[in-house]
C-alpha beads as a LAMMPS data file, in Angstrom:
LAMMPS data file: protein, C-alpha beads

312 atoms
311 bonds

1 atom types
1 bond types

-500.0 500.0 xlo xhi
-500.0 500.0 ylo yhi
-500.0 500.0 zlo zhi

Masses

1 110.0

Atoms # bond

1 1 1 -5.997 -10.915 -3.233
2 1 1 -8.233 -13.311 -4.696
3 1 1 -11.466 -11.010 -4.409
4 1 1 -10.664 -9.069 -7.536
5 1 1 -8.629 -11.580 -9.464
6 1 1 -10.679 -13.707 -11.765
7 1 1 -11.440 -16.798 -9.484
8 1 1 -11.051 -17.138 -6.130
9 1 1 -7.338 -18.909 -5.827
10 1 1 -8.180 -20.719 -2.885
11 1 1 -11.276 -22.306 -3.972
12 1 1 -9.850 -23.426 -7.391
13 1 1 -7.477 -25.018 -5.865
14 1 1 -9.882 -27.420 -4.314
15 1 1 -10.381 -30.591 -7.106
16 1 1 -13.581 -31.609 -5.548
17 1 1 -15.154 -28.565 -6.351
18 1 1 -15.378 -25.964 -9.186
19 1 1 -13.664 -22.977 -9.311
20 1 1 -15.729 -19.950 -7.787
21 1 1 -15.914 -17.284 -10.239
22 1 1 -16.329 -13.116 -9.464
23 1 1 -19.551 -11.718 -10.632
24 1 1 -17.429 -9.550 -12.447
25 1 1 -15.378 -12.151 -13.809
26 1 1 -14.533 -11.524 -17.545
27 1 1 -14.651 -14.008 -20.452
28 1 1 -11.544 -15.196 -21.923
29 1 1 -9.931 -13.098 -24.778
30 1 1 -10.127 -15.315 -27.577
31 1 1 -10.869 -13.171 -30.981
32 1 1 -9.110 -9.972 -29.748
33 1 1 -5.286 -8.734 -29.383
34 1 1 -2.534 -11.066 -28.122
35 1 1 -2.075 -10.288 -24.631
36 1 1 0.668 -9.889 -22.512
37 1 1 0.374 -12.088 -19.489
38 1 1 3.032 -11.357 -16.937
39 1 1 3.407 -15.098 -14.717
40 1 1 4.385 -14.495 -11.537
41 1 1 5.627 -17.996 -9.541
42 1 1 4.314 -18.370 -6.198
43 1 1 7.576 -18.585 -5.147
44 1 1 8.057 -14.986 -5.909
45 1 1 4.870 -14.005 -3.951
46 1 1 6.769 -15.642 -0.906
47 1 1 9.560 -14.058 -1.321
48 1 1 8.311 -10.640 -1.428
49 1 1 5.911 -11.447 1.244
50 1 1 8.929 -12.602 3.482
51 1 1 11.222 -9.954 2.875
52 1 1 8.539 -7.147 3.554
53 1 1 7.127 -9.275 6.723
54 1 1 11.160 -9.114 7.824
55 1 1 11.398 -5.062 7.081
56 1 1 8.212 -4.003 8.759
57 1 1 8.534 -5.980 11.803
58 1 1 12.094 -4.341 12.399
59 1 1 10.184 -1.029 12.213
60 1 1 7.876 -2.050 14.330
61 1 1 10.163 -3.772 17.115
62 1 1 12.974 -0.398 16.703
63 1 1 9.993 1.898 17.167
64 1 1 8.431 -0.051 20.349
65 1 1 12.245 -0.740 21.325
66 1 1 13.162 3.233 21.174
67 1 1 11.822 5.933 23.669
68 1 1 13.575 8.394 21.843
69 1 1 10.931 7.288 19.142
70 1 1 7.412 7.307 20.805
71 1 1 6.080 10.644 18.999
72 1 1 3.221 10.837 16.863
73 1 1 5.572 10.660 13.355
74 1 1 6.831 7.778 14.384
75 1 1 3.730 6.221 15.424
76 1 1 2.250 6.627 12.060
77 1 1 5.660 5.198 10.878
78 1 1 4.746 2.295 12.765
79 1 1 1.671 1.453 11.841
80 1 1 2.380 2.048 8.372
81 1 1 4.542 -0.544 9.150
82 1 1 2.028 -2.657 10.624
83 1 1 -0.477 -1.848 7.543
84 1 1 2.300 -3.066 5.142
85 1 1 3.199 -6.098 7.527
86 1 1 -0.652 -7.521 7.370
87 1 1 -0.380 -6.896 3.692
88 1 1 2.574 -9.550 3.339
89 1 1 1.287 -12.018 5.659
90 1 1 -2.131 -11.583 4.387
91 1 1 -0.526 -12.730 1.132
92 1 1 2.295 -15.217 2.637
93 1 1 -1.080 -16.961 4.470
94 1 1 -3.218 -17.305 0.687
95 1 1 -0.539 -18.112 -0.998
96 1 1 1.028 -21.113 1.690
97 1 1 -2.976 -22.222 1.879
98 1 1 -3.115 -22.427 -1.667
99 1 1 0.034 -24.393 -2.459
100 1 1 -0.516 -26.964 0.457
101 1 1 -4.229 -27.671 -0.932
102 1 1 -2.797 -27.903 -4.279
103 1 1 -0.271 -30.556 -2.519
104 1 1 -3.103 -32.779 -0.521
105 1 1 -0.860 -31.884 2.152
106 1 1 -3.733 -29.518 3.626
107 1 1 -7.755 -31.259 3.677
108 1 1 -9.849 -29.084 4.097
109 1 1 -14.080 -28.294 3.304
110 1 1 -15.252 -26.123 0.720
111 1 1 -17.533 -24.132 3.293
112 1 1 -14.502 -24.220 5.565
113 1 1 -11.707 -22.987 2.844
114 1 1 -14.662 -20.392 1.455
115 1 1 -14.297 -18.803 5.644
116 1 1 -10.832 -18.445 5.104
117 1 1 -10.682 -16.766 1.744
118 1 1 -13.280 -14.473 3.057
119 1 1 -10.801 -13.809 5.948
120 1 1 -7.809 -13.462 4.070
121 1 1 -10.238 -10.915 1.642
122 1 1 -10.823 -8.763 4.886
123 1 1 -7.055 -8.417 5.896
124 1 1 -5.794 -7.880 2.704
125 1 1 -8.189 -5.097 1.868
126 1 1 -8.477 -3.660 5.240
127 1 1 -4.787 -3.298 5.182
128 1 1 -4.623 -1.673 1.748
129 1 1 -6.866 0.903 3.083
130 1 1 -4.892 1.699 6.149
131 1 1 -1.724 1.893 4.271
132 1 1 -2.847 4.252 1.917
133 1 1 -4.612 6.328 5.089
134 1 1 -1.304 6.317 7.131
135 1 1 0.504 7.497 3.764
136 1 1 -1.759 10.424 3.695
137 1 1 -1.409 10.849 7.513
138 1 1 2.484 11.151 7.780
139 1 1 2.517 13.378 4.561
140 1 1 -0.124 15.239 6.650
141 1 1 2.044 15.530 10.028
142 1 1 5.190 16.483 7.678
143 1 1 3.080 20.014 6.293
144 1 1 2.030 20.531 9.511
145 1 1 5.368 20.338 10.975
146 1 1 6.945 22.269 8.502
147 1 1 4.824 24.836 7.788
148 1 1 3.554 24.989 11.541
149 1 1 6.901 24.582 13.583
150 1 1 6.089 26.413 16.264
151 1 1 2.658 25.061 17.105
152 1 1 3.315 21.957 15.973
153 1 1 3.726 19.810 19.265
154 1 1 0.360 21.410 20.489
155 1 1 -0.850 20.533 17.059
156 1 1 0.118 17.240 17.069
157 1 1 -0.514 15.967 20.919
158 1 1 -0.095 12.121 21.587
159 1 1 -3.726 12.144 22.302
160 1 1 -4.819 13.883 18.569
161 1 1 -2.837 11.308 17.196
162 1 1 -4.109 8.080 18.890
163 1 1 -7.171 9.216 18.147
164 1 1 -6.566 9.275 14.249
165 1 1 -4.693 6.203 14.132
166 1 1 -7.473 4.590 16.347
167 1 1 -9.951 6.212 13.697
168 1 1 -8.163 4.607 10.338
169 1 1 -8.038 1.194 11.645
170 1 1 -11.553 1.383 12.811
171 1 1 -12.009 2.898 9.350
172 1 1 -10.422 0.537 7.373
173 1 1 -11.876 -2.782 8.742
174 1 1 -15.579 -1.390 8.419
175 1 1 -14.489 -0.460 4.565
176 1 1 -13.227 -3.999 4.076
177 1 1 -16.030 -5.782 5.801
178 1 1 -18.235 -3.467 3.396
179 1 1 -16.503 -4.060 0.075
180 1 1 -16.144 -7.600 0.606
181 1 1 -19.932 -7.717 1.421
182 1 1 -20.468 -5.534 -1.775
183 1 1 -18.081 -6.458 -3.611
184 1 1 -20.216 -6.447 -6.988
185 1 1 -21.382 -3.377 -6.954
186 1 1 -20.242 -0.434 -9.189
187 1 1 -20.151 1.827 -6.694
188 1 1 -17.961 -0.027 -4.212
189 1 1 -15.030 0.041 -7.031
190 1 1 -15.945 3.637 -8.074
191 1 1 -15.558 4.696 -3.935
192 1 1 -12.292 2.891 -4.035
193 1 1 -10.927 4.290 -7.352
194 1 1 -11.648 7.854 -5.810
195 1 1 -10.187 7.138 -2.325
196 1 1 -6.980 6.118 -4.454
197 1 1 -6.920 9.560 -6.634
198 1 1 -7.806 11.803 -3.341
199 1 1 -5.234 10.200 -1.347
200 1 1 -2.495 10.404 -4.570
201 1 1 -3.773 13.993 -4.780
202 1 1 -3.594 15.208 -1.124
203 1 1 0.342 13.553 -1.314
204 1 1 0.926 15.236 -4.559
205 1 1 -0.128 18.846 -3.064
206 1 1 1.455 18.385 0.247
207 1 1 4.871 17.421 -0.733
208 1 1 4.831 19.821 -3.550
209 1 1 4.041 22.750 -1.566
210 1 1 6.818 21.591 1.278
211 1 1 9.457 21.174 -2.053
212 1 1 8.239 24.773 -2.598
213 1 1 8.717 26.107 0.561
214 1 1 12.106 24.116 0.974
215 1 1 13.562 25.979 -2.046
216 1 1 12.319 29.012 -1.284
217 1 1 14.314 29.035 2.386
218 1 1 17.015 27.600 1.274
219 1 1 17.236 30.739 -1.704
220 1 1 17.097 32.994 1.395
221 1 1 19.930 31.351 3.001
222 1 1 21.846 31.147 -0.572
223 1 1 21.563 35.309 -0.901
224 1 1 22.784 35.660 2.479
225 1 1 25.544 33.420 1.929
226 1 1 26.136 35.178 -1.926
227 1 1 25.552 31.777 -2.946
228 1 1 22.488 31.963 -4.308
229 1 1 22.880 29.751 -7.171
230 1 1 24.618 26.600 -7.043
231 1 1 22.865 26.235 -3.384
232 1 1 19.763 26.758 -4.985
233 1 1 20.404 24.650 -8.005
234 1 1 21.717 21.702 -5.725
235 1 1 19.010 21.784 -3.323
236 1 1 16.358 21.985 -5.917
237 1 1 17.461 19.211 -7.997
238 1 1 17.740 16.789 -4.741
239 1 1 14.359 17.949 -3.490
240 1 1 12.692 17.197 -7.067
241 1 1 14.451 13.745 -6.909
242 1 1 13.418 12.869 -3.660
243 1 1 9.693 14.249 -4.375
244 1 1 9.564 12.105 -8.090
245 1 1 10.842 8.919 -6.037
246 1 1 8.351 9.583 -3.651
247 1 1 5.419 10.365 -5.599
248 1 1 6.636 7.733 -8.445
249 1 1 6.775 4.756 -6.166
250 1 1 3.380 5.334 -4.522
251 1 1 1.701 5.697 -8.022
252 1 1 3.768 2.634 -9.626
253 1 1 3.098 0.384 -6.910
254 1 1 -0.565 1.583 -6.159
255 1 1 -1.570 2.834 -9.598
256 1 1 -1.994 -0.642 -11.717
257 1 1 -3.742 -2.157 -8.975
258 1 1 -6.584 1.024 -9.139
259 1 1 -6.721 1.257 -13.182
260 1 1 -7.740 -2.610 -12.713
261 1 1 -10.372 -1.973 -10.408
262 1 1 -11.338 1.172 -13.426
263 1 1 -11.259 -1.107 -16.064
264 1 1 -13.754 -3.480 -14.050
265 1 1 -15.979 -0.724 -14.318
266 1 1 -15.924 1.200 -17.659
267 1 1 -15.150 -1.734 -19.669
268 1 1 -15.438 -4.771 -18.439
269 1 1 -16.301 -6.813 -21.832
270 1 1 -13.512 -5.365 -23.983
271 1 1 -11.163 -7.174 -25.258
272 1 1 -7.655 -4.752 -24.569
273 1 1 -9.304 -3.873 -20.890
274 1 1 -9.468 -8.208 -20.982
275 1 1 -5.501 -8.757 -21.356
276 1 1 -4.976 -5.663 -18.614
277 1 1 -7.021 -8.062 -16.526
278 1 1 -4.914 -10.993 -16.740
279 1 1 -2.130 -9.635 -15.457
280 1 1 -3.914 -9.207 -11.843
281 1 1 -1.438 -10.854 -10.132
282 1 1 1.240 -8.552 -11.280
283 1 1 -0.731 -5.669 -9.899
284 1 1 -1.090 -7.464 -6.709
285 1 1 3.273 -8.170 -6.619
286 1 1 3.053 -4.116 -7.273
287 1 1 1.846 -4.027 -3.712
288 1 1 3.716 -6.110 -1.794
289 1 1 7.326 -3.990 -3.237
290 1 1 5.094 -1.119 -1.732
291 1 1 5.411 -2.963 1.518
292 1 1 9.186 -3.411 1.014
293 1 1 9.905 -0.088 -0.621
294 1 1 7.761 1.788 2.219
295 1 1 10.566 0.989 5.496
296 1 1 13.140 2.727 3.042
297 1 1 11.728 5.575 1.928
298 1 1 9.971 6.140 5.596
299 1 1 11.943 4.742 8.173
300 1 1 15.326 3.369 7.484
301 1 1 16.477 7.230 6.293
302 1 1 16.011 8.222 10.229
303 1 1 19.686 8.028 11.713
304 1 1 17.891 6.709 15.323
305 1 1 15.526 4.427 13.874
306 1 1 18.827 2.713 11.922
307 1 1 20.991 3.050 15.324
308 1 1 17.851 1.011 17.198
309 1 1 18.081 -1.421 14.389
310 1 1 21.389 -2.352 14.574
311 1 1 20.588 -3.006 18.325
312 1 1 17.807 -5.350 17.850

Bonds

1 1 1 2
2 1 2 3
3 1 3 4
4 1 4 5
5 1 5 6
6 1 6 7
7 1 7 8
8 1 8 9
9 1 9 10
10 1 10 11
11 1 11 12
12 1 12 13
13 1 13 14
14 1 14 15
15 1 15 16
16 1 16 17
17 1 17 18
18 1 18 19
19 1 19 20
20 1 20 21
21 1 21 22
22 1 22 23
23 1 23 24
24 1 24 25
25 1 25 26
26 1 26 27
27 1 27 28
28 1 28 29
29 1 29 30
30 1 30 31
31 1 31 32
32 1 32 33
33 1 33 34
34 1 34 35
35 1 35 36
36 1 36 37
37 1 37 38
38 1 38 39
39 1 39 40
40 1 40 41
41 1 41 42
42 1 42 43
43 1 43 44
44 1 44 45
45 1 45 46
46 1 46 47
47 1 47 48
48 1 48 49
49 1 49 50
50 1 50 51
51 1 51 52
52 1 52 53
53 1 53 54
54 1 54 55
55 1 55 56
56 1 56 57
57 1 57 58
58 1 58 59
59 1 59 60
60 1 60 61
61 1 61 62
62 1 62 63
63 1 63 64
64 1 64 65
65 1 65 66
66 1 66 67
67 1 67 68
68 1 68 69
69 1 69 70
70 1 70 71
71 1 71 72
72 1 72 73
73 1 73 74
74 1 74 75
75 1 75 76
76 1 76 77
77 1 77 78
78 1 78 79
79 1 79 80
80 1 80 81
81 1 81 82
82 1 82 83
83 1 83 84
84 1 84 85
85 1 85 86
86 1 86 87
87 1 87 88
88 1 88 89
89 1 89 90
90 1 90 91
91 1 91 92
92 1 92 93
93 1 93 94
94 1 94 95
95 1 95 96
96 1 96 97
97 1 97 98
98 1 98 99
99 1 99 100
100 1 100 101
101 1 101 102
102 1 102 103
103 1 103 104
104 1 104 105
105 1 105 106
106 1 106 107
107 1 107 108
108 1 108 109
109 1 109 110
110 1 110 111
111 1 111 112
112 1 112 113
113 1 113 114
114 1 114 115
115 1 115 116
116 1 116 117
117 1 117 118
118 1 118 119
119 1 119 120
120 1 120 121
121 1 121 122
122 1 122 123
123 1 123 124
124 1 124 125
125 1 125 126
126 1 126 127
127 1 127 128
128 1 128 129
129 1 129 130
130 1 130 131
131 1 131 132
132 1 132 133
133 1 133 134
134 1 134 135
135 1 135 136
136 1 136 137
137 1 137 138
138 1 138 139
139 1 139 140
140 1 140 141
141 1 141 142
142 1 142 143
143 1 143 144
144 1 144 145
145 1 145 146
146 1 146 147
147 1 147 148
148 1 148 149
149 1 149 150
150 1 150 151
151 1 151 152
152 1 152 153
153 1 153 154
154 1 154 155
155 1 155 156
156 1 156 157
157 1 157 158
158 1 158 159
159 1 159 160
160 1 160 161
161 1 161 162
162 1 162 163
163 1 163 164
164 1 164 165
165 1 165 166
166 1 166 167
167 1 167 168
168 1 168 169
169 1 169 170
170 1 170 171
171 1 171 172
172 1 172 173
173 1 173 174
174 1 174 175
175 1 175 176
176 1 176 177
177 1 177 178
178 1 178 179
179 1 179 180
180 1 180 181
181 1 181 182
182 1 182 183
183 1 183 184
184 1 184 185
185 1 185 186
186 1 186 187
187 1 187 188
188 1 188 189
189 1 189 190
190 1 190 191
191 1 191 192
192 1 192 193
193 1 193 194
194 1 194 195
195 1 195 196
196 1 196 197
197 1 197 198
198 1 198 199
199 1 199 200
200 1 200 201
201 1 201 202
202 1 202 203
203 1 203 204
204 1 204 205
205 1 205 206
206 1 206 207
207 1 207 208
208 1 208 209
209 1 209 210
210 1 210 211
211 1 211 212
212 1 212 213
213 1 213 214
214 1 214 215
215 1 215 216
216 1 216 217
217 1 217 218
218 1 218 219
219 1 219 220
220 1 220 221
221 1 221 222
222 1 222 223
223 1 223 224
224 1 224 225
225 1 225 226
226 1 226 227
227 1 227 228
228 1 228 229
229 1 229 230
230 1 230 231
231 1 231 232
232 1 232 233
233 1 233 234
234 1 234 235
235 1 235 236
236 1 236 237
237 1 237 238
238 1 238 239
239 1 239 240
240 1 240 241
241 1 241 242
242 1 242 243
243 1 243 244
244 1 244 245
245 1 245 246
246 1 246 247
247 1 247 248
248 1 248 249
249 1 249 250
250 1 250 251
251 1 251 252
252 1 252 253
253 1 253 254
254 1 254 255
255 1 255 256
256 1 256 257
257 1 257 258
258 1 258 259
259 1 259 260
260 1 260 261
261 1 261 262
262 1 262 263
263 1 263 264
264 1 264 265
265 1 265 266
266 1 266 267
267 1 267 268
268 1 268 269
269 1 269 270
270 1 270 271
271 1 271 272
272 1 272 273
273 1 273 274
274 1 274 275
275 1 275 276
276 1 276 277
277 1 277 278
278 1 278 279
279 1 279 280
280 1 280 281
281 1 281 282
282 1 282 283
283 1 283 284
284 1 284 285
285 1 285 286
286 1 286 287
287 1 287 288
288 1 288 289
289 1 289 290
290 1 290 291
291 1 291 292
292 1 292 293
293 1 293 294
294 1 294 295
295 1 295 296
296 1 296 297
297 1 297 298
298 1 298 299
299 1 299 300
300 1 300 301
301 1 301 302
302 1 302 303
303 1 303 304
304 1 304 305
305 1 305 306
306 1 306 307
307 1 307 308
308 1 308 309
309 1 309 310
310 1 310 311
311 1 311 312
């Protein structure tokens, strides 16, 4: 995602003109600490991109594939799916550009190559936004369904839920059209830093309470059973596991990327905050695993999804 990087990738790539720098772009580190610079090939941004563009796109074609599987939870599946799918190719698309203009196998305009970055810019952050959104919404349906079983299905209607997944992609390419226009303005970073921590926090709360509630049933069934502890030790244990990998993964993945966008704004001249920044495109890899780590944790666990899979 070249917007927040230090240049613009595609348009240093172009020899005929010079590279087109951020506003916010910092000044090389020269008199501070040695930085770490992580290097990551473009080969390795293909790679990732490919495998998550193959992973979603199952999701998406065992979901549409499925009756069984049309219900709202699996619809936000999907186009989590989809979110994380325009992520890849977003990425797949600069990165390809980049390497053929780096070639001379790809000619192309400054004005013309500027379009497409801008482009690329808009998918890539539109679909960041949406992912994160559809996160929050399935962890949302979950706590509903669990802690309101029984009115759940009149809760969450077909309609309620086109309408919300109708509303984040609407959402999410207004926000992108607006940061990208805005881009250098504190409070554009400062909204997006927050939308990260509310949408960590609402995940954080939600599954913690359902790990709560979990426990707590499954203690009732251990007493009845005169089982109490080793059912409740077991379960607890897995549960915590299952919440740390899900929580850790989303923060891992998500939080780098957000603590550069921080940095940008509480110290941008500094020269420690200055090696964080070079390691942008690390941040940026972060995301794309996201993409590939999101099908397993999500999808792939369902027992129909994987029996649709194996069909298509």
């Amino acid at each position: 995602m070249p917007v927040l990087g230090s240049q613009r990738r595609l348009l240093g790539s172009l020899n005929c003109t010079p590279p087109a720098t951020f506003p916010l772009t910092l000044a090389p580190n020269r008199t501070g600490p040695q930085c770490l610079e992580v290097a990551i090939p473009d080969g390795l941004f293909l790679s990732l991109g490919l495998v998550s563009l193959v992973e979603n796109v199952l999701v998406v074609a065992a979901i549409a594939k499925n009756r069984n599987l049309h219900s709202p939870m699996y619809y936000f599946i999907c186009c989590l799916a989809m979110s994380d799918l325009l992520v890849s190719v977003s990425n797949v698309l600069e990165t390809a550009v980049m390497l053929l203009l780096e070639a001379g196998a790809l000619a192309a305009r400054a004005a013309v190559v500027q379009q497409l970055d801008n482009v690329i810019d808009v998918l890539i952050c539109g679909s960041m936004v949406s992912s994160l959104c559809f996160l929050g919404a399935i962890a949302v349906d979950r706590y509903i369904s669990i802690f309101y079983a029984l009115r759940y299905h009149s809760v969450v209607t077909l309609p309620r839920a086109w309408r919300i997944i109708a509303a984040i992609w609407v959402a999410s390419i207004l926000t992108s059209l607006l940061f990208i226009t805005y881009y250098n303005h504190t409070v554009v970073l400062l909204c997006l830093v927050g939308f990260f921590i509310a949408m960590l926090a609402l995940m954080a709360v939600l599954y913690v309470h359902m790990l709560a509630r979990a426990c707590q049933h499954a203690r009732g069934i251990a007493r009845l059973q005169k089982r109490q502890r080793p059912i409740h030790q077991g379960f607890g244990l897995k549960g915590a596991a299952t919440l740390t990998i899900l929580l850790g993964v989303f923060f891992l993945c998500w939080g780098p990327f957000f603590l550069h966008l921080s940095l940008i704004v509480l110290c941008p001249q500094h020269p420690t905050c200055g090696c964080i920044f070079k390691n942008f495109n690390l941040f940026l890899a972060l995301i794309i695993c996201n993409a590939i780590v999101d099908p397993l944790i999500y999808a792939f666990r369902s027992q129909e999804l994987r029996k649709t899979l194996q069909e298509v």
